[in-house]
N, C-alpha and C positions, 0 to 999 in steps of 0.2 A: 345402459346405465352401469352394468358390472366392470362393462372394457372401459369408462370413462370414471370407475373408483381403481381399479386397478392401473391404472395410468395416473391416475393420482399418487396412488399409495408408490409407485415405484418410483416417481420425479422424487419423492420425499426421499426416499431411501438413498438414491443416489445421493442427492443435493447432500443427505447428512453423513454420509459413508464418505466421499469424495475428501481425498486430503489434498493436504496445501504441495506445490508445487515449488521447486526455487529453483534459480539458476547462479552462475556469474559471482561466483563467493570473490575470486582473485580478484575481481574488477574491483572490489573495494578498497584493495589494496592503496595507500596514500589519500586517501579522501578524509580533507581535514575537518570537513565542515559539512553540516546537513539543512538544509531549510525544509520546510513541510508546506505540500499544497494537497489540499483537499477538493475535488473537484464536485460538479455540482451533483446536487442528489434531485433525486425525482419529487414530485411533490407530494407525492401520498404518501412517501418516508418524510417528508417533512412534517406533515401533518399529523401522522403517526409518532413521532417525537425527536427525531434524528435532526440534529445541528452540524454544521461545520464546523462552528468553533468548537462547539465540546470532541469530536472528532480529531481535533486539530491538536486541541489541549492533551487530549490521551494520547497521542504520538508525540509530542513535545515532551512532554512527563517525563517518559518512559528512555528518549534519549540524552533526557540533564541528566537522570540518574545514571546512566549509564556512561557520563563522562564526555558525548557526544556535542563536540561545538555547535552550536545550531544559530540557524543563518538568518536573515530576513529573507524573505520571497523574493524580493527583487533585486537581492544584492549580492546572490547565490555565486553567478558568473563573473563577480568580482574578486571574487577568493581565488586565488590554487589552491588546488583542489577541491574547489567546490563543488556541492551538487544539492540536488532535491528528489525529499520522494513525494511522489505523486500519488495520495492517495483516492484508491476509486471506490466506491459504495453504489453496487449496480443494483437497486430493489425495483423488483415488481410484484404486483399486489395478485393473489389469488381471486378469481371470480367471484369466489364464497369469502371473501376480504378476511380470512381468518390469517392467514399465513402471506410470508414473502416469500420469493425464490430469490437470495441476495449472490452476487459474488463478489468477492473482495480481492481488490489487485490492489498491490503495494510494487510500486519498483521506482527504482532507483535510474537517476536523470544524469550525467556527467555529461562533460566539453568535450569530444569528441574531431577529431579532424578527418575528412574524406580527402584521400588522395584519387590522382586522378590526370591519366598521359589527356585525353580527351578532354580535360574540362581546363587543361591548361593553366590550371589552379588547384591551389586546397581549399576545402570547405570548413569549417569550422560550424559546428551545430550540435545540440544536445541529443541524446540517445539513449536510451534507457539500456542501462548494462547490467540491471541485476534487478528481479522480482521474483514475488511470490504470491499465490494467488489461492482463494477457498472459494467453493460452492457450500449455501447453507441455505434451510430451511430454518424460520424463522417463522414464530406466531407475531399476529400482528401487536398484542398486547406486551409485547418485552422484546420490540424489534430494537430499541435501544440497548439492552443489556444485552443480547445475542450478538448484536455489531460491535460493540464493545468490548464481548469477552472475547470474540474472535481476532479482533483487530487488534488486540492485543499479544495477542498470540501469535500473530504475523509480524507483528515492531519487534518482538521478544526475538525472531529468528533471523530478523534484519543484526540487529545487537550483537547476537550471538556468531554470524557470521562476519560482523563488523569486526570483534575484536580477536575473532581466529586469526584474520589476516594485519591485526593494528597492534598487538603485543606490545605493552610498555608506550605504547602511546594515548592511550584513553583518557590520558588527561588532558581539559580542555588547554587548545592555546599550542599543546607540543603533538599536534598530529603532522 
């Protein structure tokens, strides 16, 4: 019982110590446009109070304000420059259903081309060129406002890396 509370107490520690991850700042570079998809959640986070939409809204929010054109889902790959970020919400529920163990990946999806002497061809296909990702511990009773506050704080570094490489472009329309 002691090795399975201290196995406990350490996954928390981790989950809450562990910082966010990013890659791929340059690749932002000319992307005029951002569409937002939110992929599916499990259903005990459902159940628990977590939405797509409201998800979806807190990532949308966050790149009007920041001057960020934003795309429809399906009309992403019709833009130059287009892309989307793919947001992920991985929760699983503790045994004692107190707590989650969530991770959250944020990355970024552009057009990409594969070249290729063997395939006799280019490819053209989306790829994710830029993310950033948290481990959290989360009680179950404010797993919405934990994902929230986090996943905020992961669009905030999208943003910020967005407009290192976009200078004088953040405004919608002239990226």
């Amino acid at each position: 019982m002691r090795t399975l509370c201290f196995f406990h107490l350490l996954i928390i520690i981790i989950f809450q110590s562990f910082s966010a991850y990013g890659a791929g700042k340059d690749t932002l570079s000319d992307v005029t446009g951002v569409a937002v998809i939110v992929d599916e959640l499990s259903a005990s986070a459902v159940e628990d109070g977590l939405k797509k939409e409201d998800i979806k809204a807190l990532v949308e929010s966050k790149l009007d304000k920041a001057n960020i054109m934003l795309l429809e889902e399906r009309k992403w790959f019709e833009v130059f420059g287009g892309s989307y970020l793919l947001i992920k919400v991985i929760a699983s529920k503790s045994a004692s259903a107190d707590y989650y163990a969530v991770f959250l990946d944020v990355e970024l999806y552009q057009t990409v081309v594969l070249f290729g002497k063997k395939l006799g061809r280019n490819i053209t296909t989306a790829a994710a060129t830029w993310s950033v990702g948290k481990l959290l511990s989360c009680r179950t009773d404010g797993l919405k406002i934990c994902v929230g506050t986090n996943l905020s704080e992961l669009t905030d570094m999208f943003i910020e890396d967005y407009l290192s490489v976009n200078s004088g472009k953040a405004d919608k329309g002239q990226n």
